[in-house]
C-alpha positions in Angstrom: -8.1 18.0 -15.3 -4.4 16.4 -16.7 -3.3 14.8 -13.8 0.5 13.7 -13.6 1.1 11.0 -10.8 4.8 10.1 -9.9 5.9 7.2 -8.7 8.7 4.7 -7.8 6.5 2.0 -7.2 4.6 1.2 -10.6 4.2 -1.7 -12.9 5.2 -4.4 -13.3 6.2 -4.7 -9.1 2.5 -6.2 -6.9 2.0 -4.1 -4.2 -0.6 -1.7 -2.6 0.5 1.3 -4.0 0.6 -0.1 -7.1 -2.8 -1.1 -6.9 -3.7 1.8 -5.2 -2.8 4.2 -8.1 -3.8 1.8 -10.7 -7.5 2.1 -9.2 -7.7 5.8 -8.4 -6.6 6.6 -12.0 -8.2 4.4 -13.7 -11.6 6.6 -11.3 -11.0 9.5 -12.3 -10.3 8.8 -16.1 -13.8 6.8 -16.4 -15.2 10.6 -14.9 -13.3 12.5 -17.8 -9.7 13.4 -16.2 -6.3 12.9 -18.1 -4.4 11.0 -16.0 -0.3 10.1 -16.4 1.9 8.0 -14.1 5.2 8.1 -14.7 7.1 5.1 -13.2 10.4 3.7 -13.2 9.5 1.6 -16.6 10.3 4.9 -18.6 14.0 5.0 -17.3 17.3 3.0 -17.2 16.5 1.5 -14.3 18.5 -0.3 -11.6 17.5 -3.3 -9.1 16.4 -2.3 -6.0 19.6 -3.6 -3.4 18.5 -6.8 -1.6 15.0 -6.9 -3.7 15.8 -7.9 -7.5 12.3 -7.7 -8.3 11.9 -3.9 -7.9 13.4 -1.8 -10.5 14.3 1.6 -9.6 14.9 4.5 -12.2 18.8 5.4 -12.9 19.4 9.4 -13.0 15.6 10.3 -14.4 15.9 13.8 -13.9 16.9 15.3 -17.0 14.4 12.6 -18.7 11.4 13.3 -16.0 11.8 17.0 -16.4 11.8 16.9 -20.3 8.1 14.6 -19.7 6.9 17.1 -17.5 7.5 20.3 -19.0 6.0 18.7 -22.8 2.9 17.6 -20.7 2.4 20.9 -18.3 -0.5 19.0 -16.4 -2.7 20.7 -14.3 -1.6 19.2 -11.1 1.5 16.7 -10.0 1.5 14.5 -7.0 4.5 12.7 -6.5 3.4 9.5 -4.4 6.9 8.1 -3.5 10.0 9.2 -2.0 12.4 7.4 -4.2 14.5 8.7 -7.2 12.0 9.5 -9.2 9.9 11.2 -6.4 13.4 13.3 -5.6 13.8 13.8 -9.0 9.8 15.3 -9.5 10.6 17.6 -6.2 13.6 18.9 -7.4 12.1 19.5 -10.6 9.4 21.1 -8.8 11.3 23.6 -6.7 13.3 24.5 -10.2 10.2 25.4 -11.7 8.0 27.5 -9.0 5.4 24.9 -9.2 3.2 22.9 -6.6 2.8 19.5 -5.3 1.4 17.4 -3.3 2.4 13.9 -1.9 1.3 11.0 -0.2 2.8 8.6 2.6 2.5 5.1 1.8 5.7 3.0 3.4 7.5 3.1 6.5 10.7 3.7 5.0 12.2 4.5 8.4 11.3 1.2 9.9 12.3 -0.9 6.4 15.5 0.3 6.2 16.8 0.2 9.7 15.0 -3.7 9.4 17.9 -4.1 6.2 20.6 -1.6 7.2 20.5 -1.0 10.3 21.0 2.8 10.1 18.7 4.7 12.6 15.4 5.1 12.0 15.5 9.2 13.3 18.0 9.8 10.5 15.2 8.5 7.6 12.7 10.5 9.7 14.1 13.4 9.1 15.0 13.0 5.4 11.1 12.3 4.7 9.8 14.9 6.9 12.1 17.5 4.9 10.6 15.6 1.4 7.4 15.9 2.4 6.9 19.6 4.1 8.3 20.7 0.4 4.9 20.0 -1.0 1.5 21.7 -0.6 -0.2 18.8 1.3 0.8 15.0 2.0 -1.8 12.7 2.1 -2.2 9.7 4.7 -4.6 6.3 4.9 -5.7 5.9 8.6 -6.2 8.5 11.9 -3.2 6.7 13.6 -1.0 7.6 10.8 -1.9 11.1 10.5 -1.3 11.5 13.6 2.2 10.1 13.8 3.1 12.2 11.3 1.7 15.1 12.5 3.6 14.1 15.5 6.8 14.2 13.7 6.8 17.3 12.3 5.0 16.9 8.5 3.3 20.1 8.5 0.3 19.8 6.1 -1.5 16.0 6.8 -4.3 15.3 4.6 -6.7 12.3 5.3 -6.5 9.7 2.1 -8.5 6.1 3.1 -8.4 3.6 0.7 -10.7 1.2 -1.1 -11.6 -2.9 -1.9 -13.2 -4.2 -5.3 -16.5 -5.6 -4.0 -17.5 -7.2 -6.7 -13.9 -8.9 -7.6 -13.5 -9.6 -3.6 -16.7 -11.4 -2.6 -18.2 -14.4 -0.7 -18.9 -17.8 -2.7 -17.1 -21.2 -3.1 -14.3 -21.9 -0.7 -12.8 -24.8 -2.1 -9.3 -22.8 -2.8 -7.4 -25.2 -0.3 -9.3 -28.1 -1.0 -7.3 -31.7 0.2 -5.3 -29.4 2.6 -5.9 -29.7 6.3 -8.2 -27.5 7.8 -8.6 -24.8 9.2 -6.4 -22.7 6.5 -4.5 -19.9 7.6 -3.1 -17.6 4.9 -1.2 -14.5 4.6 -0.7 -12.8 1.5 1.5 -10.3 0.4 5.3 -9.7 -0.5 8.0 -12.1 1.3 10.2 -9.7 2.6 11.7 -8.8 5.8 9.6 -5.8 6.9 6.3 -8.0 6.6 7.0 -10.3 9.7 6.0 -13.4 8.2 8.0 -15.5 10.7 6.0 -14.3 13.2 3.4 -16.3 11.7 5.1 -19.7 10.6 6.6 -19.5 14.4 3.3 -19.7 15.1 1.8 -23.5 16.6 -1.2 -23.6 15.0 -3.7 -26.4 13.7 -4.4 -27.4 10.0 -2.3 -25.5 7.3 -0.6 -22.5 6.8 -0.2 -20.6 3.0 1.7 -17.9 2.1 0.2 -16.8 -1.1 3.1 -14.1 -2.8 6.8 -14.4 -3.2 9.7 -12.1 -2.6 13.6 -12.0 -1.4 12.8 -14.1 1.8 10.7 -16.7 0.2 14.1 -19.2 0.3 15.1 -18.9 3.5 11.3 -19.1 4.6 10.5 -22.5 3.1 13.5 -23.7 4.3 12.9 -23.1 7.5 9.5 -24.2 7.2 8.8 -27.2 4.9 5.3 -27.6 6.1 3.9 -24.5 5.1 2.0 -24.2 1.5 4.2 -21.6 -0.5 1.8 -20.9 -3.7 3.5 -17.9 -5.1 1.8 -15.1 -6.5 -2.3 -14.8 -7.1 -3.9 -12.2 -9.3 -7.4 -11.0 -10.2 -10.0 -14.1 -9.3 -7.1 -16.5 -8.3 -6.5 -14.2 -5.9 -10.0 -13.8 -4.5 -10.4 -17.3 -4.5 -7.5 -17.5 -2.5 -9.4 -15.5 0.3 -12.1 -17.1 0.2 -11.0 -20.4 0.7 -8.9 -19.7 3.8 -10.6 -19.9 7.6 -8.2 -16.6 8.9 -6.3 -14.3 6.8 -2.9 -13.5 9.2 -1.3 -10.0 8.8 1.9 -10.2 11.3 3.1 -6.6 10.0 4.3 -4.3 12.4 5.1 -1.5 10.0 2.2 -1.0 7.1 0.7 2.1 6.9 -2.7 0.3 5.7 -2.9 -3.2 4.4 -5.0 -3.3 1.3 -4.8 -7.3 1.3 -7.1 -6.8 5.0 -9.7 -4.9 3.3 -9.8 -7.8 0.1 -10.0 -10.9 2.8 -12.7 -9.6 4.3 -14.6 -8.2 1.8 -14.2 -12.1 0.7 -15.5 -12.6 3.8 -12.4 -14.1 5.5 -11.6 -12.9 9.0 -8.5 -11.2 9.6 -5.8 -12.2 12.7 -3.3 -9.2 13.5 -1.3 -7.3 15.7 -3.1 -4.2 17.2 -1.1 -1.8 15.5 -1.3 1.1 12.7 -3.2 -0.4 10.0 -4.9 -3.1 11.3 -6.2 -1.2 14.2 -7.8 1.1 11.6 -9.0 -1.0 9.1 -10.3 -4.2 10.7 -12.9 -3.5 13.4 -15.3 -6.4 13.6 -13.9 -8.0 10.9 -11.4 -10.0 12.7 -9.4 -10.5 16.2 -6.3 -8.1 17.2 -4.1 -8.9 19.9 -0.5 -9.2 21.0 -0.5 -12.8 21.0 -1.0 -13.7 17.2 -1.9 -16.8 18.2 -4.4 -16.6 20.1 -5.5 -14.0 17.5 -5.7 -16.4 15.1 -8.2 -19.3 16.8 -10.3 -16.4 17.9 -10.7 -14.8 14.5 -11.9 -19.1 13.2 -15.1 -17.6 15.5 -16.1 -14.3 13.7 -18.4 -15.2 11.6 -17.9 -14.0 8.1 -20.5 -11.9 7.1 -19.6 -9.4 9.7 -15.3 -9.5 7.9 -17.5 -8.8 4.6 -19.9 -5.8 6.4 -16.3 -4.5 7.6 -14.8 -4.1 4.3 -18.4 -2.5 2.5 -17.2 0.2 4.2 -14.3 1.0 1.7 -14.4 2.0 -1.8 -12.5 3.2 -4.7 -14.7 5.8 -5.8 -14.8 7.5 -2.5 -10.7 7.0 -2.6 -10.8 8.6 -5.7 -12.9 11.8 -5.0 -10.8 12.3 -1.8 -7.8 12.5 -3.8 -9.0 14.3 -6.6 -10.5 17.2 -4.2 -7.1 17.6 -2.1 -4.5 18.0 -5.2 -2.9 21.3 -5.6 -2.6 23.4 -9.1 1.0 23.2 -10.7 0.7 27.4 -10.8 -0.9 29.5 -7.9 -2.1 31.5 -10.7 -3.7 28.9 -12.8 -5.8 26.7 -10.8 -8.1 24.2 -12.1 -11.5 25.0 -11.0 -12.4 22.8 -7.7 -8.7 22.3 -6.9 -7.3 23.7 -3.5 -4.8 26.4 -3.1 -1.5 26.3 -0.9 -3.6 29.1 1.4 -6.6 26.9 1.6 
């Protein structure tokens, strides 16, 4: 199958979609499928307002459609809702040809958190993106249900996976001459993730905040006793797990938390709110309650091979085939064989 994923969220910005689509392509080419993502790296690009560090593409239609109708892939999902994703659905519509998409971010929730316009008015703008394609897939049971709840008409379940072999148990000596017991949260510094929630928090030993992003400043400002290490990739970054006591996820508005799955699957216990995400993902694996706090010196008792039997639950080639069997041919008429139709 050629594959075409679009998406405004690519390389070289760290997140979970990014990671996400890295690992689901890089599945399904090792089992023989062409697979393409177009990001925002192919365009003039612009910075994303009040986040410098994500580039968004400038006008990409006439460019995007040009790609698309040289490579005539087999099927297109279009995995973001940004300029290039309203580009690829415009595009679409133009053409007579079928999509599907997927719902990663709470766009609603992070821009009201920056602009304050009204969450309903985003609502509506995503449920009319969305219900344009053949099928929009979603991470967790809570979140299918939300948006089955608000109107998407076609919700199609999508879970996500964890690198066991990259994310496992060993040495925990990542923190070492720090004051125990460490508490870490990983992940972008940004408004939407809640971090404050966390270094509000009176705990004992030593917070980390292993990432970076726009609120990084005003955080370690506030908060001079807090270990700010910046980002952590590849080993560094499971070492980073690893070493803590808790992982702390004080989100309120992810859809799934992929850095929840990689604690414990280094088997790090996770401390959360009881809330999409968290409430799907974790299970034994860690402590969820209203009080973070308390959250957190609970979770210093779960012992850590059941975080790590949690997260063996997930994996990328399961991810992978779940995708895969859910896309959409481009043309009713000329289906790839094991794809689904818009009747099916």
């Amino acid at each position: 199958m050629k594959l075409v994923i679009i998406s405004d969220a690519w390389r070289p910005q760290v997140n979970g979609v990014v990671r996400t689509l890295e690992r689901v392509s890089a599945e399904l080419i090792a089992l023989g499928d062409e697979v393409e993502v177009i990001g925002p790296d192919r365009f003039r690009s612009f910075a994303m307002p009040g986040y410098a560090d994500i580039r968004l593409a400038f006008h990409p239609r006439p460019a995007l459609e040009a790609m698309l109708l040289a490579m005539r892939p087999d099927a297109l999902h279009v995995a973001t809702e940004g300029p290039l994703g309203m580009a690829a659905r415009a595009i679409a519509a133009r053409q007579g040809w079928r999509f599907t998409t997927s719902f990663h971010t709470r766009f609603a929730e992070y821009i009201t958190a920056r602009t304050g316009i009204p969450p309903g008015v985003i609502w509506t703008l995503l449920r009319r993106f969305h219900n344009s394609g053949a099928g929009t897939f979603a991470a967790t049971p809570s979140l299918q249900e939300e948006l089955r709840g608000r109107g998407f008409r076609r919700v199609l379940p999508w879970t996500r996976g964890v690198d066991l072999a990259l994310f496992r148990e060993g040495a925990r000596d990542a923190w070492e001459g720090l004051p125990r017991p460490i508490f870490l949260y990983a992940g972008r510094v940004a408004i939407e993730k809640n971090i404050a929630a966390f270094l509000d928090l009176d705990l004992p030993g030593t917070k980390v905040v292993v990432g970076d992003g726009p609120q990084r400043p005003s955080l370690q400002s506030r908060h001079p006793s807090v270990h700010f290490a910046g980002w952590r990739h590849g080993e560094e970054l499971a070492q980073a797990y690893r070493g803590a006591d808790v992982m702390v996820f004080p989100s309120r508005t992810d859809t799934f938390g992929l850095v929840l799955l990689e604690a414990m699957a280094c088997g790090t216990p996770v401390a959360a709110y009881p809330v999409m995400g968290p409430r799907d993902v974790v299970g034994p694996g860690g402590v969820l309650d209203e009080d973070l706090r308390r959250a957190c010196l609970a979770a210093l008792d779960v012992p850590r091979g059941a975080a790590r039997s949690q997260a063996e639950g997930f994996s990328w080639p399961a991810c992978a085939a779940a995708f895969r069997a859910q896309l959409v041919g481009r043309e009713p008429d000329r289906d790839a064989p094991g794809l689904l139709t818009a009747a099916e």
